[in-house]
C-alpha positions as CSV (number, residue, x, y, z in Angstrom):
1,X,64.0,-90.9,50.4
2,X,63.7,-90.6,46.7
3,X,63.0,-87.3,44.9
4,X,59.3,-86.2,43.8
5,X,58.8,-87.0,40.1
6,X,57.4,-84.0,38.7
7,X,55.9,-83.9,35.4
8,X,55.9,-81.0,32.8
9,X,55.4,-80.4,29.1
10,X,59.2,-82.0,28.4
11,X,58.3,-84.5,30.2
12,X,58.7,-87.7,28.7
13,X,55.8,-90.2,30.7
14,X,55.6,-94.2,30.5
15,X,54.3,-96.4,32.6
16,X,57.4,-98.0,35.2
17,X,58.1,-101.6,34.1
18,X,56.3,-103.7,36.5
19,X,52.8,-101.8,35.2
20,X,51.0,-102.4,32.5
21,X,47.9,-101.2,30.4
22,X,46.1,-103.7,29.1
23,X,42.6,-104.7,27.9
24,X,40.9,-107.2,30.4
25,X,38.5,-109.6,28.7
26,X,36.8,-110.7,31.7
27,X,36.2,-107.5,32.8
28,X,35.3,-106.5,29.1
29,X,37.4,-103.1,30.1
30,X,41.2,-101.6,29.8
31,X,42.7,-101.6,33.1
32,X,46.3,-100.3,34.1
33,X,47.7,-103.4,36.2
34,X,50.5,-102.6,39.0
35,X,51.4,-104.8,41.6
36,X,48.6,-105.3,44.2
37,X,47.1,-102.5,42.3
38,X,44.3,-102.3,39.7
39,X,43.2,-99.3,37.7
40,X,40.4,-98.6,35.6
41,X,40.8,-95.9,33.5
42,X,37.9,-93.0,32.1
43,X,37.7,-92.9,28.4
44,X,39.6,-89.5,28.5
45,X,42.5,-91.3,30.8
46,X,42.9,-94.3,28.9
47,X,43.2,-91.9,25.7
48,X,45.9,-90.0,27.5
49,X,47.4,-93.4,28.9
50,X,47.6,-94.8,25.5
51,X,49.7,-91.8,24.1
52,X,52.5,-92.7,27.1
53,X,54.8,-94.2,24.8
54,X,57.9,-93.3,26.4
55,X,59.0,-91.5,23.2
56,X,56.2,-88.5,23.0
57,X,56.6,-85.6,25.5
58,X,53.3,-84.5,27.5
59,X,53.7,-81.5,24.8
60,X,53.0,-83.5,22.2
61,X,50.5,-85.8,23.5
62,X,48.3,-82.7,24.7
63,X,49.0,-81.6,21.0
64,X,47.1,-83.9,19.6
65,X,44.8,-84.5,21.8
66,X,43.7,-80.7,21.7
67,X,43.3,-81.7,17.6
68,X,41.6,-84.7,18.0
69,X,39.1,-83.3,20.8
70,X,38.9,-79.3,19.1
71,X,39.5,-78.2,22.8
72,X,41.7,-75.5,24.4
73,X,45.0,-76.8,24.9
74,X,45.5,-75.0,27.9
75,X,42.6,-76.9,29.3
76,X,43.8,-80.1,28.0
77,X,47.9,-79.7,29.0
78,X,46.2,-79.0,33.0
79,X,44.1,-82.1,32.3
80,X,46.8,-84.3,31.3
81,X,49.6,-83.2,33.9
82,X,47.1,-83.4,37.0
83,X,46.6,-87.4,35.6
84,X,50.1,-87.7,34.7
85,X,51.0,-86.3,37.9
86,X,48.4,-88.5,40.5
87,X,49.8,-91.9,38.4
88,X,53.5,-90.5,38.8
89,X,52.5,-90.1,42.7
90,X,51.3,-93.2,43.1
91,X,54.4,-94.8,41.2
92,X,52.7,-96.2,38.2
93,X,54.4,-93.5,35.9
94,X,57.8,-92.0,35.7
95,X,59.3,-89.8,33.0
């Protein structure tokens, strides 16, 4: 049984190689595509899932997103981990 991914302001999130975030122009939406699975990220998810480089930490994405948005970071960092942290559950994400 493999280990619980748990993510955390080091964390480093991206989304595992056989998913991928992409803009669907039949659906006219951007949709995070796993196999047998389709997602359809909010607004505010997409904007988080965009920032999932693999190369930013969650620290910095919540960093700028508290900028861009003018909100608490604190709200924001528990915002972007519970996201993170339901994708990393349902293996779309890893660190």
């Amino acid at each position: 049984m493999k280990e619980r991914v748990v993510i955390a302001e080091t964390s480093v999130p991206r989304l595992v190689p056989h998913a991928r975030l992409r803009f669907d122009k039949q659906r006219d939406q951007w949709i995070v595509l796993a196999p047998e699975r389709l997602f359809v990220p909010d607004p505010i998810a997409l904007e988080i899932l965009q920032r999932c480089d693999g190369v930013a930490t969650v620290a910095t994405i919540v960093d700028g997103l508290a900028e861009k948005f003018n909100a608490p970071r604190e709200v924001i960092l528990g915002d972007v981990i519970a996201l993170l942290q339901d994708l990393t559950d349902k293996g779309v994400m890893t660190e």
